[in-house]
PLY file of the C-alpha trace (Angstrom):
ply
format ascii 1.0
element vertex 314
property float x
property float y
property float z
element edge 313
property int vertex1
property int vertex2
end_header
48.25 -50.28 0.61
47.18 -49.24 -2.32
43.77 -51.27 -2.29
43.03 -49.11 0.95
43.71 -45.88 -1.49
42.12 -46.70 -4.17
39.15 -47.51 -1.75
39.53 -44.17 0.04
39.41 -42.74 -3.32
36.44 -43.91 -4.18
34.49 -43.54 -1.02
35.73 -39.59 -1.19
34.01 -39.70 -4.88
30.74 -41.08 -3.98
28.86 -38.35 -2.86
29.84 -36.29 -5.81
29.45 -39.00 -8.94
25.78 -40.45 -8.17
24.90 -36.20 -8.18
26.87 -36.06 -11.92
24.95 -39.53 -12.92
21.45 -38.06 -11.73
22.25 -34.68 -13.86
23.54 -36.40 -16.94
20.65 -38.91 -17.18
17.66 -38.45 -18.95
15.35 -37.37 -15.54
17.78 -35.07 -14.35
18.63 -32.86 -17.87
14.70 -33.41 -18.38
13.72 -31.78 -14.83
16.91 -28.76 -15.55
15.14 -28.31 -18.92
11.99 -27.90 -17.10
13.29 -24.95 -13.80
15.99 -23.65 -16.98
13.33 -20.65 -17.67
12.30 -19.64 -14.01
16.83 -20.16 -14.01
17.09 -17.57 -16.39
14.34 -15.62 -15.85
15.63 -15.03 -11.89
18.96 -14.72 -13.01
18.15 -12.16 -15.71
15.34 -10.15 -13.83
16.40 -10.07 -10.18
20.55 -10.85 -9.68
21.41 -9.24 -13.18
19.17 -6.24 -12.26
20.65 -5.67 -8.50
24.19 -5.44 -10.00
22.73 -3.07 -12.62
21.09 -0.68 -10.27
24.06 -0.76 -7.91
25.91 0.13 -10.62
23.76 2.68 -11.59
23.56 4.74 -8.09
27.06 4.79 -8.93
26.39 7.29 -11.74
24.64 10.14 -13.37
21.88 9.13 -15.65
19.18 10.84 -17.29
17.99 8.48 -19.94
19.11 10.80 -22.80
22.49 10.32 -22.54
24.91 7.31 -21.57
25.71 7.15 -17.88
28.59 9.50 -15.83
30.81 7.65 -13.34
30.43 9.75 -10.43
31.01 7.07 -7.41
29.69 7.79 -4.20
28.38 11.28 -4.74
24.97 10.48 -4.73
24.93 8.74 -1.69
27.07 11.69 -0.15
24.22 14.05 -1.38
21.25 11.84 -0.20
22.96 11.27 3.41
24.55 15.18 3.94
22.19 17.64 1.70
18.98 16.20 0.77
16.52 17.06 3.29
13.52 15.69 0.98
14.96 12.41 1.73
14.56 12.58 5.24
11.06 13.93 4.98
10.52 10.88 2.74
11.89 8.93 5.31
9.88 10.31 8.55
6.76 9.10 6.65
7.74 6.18 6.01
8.67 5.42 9.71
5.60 7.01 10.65
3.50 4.10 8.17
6.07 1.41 9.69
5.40 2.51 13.39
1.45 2.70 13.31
0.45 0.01 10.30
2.50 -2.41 11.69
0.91 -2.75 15.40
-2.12 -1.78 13.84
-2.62 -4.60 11.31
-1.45 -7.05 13.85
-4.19 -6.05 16.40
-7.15 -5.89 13.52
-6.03 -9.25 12.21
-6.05 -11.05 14.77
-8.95 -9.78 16.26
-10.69 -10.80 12.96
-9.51 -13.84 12.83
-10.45 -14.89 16.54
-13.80 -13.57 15.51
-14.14 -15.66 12.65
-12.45 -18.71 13.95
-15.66 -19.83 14.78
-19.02 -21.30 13.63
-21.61 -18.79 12.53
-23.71 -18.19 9.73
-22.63 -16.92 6.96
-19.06 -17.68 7.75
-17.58 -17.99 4.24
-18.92 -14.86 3.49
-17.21 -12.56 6.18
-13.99 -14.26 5.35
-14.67 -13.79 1.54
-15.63 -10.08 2.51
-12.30 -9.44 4.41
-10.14 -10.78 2.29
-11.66 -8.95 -1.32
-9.81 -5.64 -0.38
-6.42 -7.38 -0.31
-6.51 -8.42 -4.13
-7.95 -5.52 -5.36
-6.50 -2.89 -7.26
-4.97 -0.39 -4.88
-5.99 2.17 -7.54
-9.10 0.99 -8.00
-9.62 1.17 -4.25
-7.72 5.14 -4.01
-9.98 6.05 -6.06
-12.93 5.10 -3.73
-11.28 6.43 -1.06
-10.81 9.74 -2.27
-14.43 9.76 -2.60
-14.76 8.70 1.35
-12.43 11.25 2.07
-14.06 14.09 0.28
-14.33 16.66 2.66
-17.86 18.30 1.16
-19.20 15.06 -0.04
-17.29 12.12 1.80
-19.08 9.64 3.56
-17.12 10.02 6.73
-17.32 14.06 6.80
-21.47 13.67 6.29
-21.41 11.29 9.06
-19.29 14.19 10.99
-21.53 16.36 10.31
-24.43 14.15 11.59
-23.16 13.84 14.66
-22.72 17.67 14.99
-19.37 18.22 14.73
-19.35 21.50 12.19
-15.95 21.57 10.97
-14.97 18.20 10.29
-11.23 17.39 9.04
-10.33 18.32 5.34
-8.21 14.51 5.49
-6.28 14.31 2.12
-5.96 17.85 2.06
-4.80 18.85 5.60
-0.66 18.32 6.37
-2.05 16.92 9.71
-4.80 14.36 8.44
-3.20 13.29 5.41
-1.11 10.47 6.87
-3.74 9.40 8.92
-6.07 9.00 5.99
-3.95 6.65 3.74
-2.92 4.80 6.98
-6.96 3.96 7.85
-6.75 2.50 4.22
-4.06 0.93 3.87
-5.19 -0.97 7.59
-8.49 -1.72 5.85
-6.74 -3.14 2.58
-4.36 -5.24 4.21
-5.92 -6.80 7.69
-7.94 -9.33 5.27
-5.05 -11.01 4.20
-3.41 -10.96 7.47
-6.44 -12.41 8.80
-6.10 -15.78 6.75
-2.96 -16.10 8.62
-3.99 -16.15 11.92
-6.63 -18.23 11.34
-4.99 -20.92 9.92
-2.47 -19.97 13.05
-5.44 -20.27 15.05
-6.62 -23.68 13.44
-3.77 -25.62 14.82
-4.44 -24.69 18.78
-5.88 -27.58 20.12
-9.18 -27.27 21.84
-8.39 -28.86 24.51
-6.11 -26.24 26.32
-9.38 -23.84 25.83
-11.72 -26.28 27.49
-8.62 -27.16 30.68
-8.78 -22.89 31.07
-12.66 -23.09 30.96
-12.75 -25.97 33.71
-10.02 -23.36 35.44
-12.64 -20.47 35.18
-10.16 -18.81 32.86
-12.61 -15.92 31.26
-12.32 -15.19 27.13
-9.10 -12.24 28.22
-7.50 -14.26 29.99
-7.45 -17.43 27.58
-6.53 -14.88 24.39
-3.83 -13.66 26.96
-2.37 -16.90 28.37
-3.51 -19.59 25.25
-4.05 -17.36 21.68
-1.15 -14.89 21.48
1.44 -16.92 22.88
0.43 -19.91 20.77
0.23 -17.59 17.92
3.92 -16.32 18.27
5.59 -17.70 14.88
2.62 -16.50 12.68
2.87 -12.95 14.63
6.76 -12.96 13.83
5.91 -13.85 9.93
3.62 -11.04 10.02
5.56 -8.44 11.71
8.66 -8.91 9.12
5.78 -8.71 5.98
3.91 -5.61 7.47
7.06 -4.12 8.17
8.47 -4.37 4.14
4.93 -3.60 2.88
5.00 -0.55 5.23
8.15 0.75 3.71
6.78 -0.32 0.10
3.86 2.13 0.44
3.16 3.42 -3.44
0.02 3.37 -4.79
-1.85 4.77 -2.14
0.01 7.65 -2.15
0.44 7.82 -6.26
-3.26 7.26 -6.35
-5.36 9.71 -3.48
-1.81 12.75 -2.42
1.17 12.24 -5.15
3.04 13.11 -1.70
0.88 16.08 -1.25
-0.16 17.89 0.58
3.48 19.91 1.45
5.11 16.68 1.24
3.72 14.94 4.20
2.76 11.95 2.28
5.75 11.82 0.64
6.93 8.30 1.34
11.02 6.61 0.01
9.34 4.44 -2.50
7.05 7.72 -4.24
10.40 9.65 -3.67
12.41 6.94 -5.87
9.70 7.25 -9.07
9.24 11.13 -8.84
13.54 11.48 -8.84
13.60 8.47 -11.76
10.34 9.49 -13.76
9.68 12.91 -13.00
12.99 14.43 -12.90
14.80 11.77 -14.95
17.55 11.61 -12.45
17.61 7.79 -12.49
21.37 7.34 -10.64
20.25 8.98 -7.86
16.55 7.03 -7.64
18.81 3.67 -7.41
20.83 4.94 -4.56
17.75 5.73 -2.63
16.51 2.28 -3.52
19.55 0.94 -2.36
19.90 2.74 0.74
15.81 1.71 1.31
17.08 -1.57 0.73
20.00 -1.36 3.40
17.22 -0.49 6.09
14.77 -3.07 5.30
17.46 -6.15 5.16
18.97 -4.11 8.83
15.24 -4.50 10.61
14.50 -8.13 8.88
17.98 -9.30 10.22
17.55 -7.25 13.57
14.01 -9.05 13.92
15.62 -12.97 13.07
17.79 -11.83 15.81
15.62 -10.82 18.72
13.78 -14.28 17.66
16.68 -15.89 18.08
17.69 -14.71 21.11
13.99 -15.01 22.76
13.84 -18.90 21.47
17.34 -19.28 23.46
16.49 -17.61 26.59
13.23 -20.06 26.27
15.16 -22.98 25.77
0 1
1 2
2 3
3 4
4 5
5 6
6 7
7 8
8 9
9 10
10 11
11 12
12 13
13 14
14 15
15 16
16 17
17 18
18 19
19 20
20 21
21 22
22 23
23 24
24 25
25 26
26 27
27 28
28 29
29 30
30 31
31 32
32 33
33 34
34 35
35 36
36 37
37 38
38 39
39 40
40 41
41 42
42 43
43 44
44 45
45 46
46 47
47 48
48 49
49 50
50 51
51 52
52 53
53 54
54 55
55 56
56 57
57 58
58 59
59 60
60 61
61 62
62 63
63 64
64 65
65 66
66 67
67 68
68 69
69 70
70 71
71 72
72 73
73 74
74 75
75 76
76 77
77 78
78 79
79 80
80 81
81 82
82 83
83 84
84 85
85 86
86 87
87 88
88 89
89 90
90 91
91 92
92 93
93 94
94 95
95 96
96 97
97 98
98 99
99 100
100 101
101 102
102 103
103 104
104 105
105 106
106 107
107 108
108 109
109 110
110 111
111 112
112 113
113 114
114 115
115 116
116 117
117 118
118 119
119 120
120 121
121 122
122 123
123 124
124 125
125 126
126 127
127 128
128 129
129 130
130 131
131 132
132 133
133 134
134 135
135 136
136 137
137 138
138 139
139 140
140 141
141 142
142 143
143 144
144 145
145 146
146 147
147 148
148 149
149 150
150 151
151 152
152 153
153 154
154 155
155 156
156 157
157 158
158 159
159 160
160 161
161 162
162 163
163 164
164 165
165 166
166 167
167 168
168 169
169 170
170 171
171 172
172 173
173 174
174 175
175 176
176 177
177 178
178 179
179 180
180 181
181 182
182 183
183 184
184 185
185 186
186 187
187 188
188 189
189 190
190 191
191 192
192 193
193 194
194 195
195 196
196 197
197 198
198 199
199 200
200 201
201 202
202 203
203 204
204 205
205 206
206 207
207 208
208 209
209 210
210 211
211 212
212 213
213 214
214 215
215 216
216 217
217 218
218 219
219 220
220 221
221 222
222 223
223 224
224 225
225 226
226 227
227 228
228 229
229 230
230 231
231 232
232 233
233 234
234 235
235 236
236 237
237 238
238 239
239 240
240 241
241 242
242 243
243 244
244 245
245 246
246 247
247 248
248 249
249 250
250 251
251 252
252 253
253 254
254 255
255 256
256 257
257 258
258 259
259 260
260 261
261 262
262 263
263 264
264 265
265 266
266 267
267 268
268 269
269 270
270 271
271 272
272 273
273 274
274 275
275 276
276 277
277 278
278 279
279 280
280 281
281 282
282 283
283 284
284 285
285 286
286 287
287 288
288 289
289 290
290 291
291 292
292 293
293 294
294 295
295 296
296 297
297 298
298 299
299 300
300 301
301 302
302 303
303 304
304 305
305 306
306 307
307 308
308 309
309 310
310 311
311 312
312 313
């Protein structure tokens, strides 16, 4: 009887010792030596920092002075009285609701287009993709040329074409959005465009030449073949569009500072004019954190619906 527990015993300690053996020996403290930086480092920057901003939406803080407990009065003022906020927020939908669809048709359009073998190939791709790593205040700054409603490339074109009174873009309420939308679409699609065609890439060729033989025409294989084929990279690129949508900053810091009458005012801008501008740094963490609430609410909502879809498939 007590062979069998002793033998119990030590089968229930197997799969724990051989994991204290491989830390305690030389490979295993060697390779915790190695990630113990990147360890502290995420610990340090990213956990220790969410606890400290949650704490601080918690208070009142203006840098000058040591923080006030106040509890959940900022979040009570940012839900009930602060209409700024939801102004803040209506952009930010409005970016979410049009770059999102947007980017997704461009990209893949791009990438279909380039998914092929012509000249020059390398180049286009090369050309598409340089927008995406550079400097989105490099790039404002070219923009706000573009836009330039006496000298802009786009109003001379206007102009060209007859049209007398072309749009004043970065300075209009109306055409403001619209503006830092068209280039955020043209700074993004690039990258978004790798994607798909490595998506692309792994569609045999054989299911286009069966719908060829079928007298399938280019719509209809994009329709029945591409997009469907395509559906996990779409889903990858729907949840990033969708937190670089709500993460809009430097377009608008660069070419409107939320101007003009606030109708580029996005959540993220909002957070760094309340923290840096107006040194109310409690409150600029519970908008953070209530900016964070949304975006984890539509990522989980989206893992959902793809859930559920996969099911119904299966």
């Amino acid at each position: 009887m007590s062979r069998i527990m002793s033998e119990s015993g030590k089968a229930a300690r197997s799969p724990i010792m051989p994991r204290i053996r491989l830390f305690l020996n030389r490979e295993g403290v060697a390779g915790w030596l190695f990630i113990l930086p990147v360890v502290i480092g995420v610990a340090v920057f990213t956990y220790a920092a969410l606890i400290y901003s949650f704490y601080l939406s918690l208070t009142e803080w203006d840098l000058l002075r040591p923080p006030r407990w106040t509890g959940l009065s900022n979040y009570k003022t940012l839900l009930t009285r602060d209409e700024e906020f939801y102004m803040a927020l209506k952009n930010t939908l409005f970016f979410v609701v049009t770059l999102v669809p947007a980017g997704i048709v461009c990209a893949m359009s791009l990438a279909i287009m380039l998914n092929r073998k012509i000249r020059g190939l390398g180049f286009f791709r090369a050309a598409y993709y340089m927008p995406h790593i550079t400097s989105t205040i490099a790039i404002g700054m070219v923009w706000l040329w573009i836009f330039n409603p006496d000298l802009g490339v786009i109003n001379t074109v206007l102009r060209g074409l007859g049209i007398t009174e072309p749009p004043l873009w970065l300075s209009s309420v109306f055409w403001a959005k619209p503006a830092l939308l068209l280039m955020r679409i043209w700074q993004v699609t690039g990258y978004y465009m790798i994607l798909y065609i490595a998506g692309l890439q792994t569609i045999p060729d054989e299911l286009y030449e069966a719908a060829s033989m079928d007298g399938a025409n280019p719509w209809q294989k994009a329709r029945f073949i591409t997009i469907p084929l395509l559906a996990n990279t779409t889903f990858f690129v729907t949840i990033m569009l969708t937190i670089e949508s709500f993460n809009i900053f430097e377009a608008v810091f660069a070419m409107t500072e939320g101007g003009p009458g606030g109708s580029t005012n996005t959540l993220l801008y909002y957070i760094y004019t309340e923290a840096f501008k107006s040194y109310r740094m409690g409150y600029a963490a519970s908008i953070s954190w209530v900016l964070f609430v949304i975006i984890f609410g539509l990522t989980l909502i989206q893992f959902t619906i793809r859930r559920r879809r996969e099911r119904e498939r299966m």
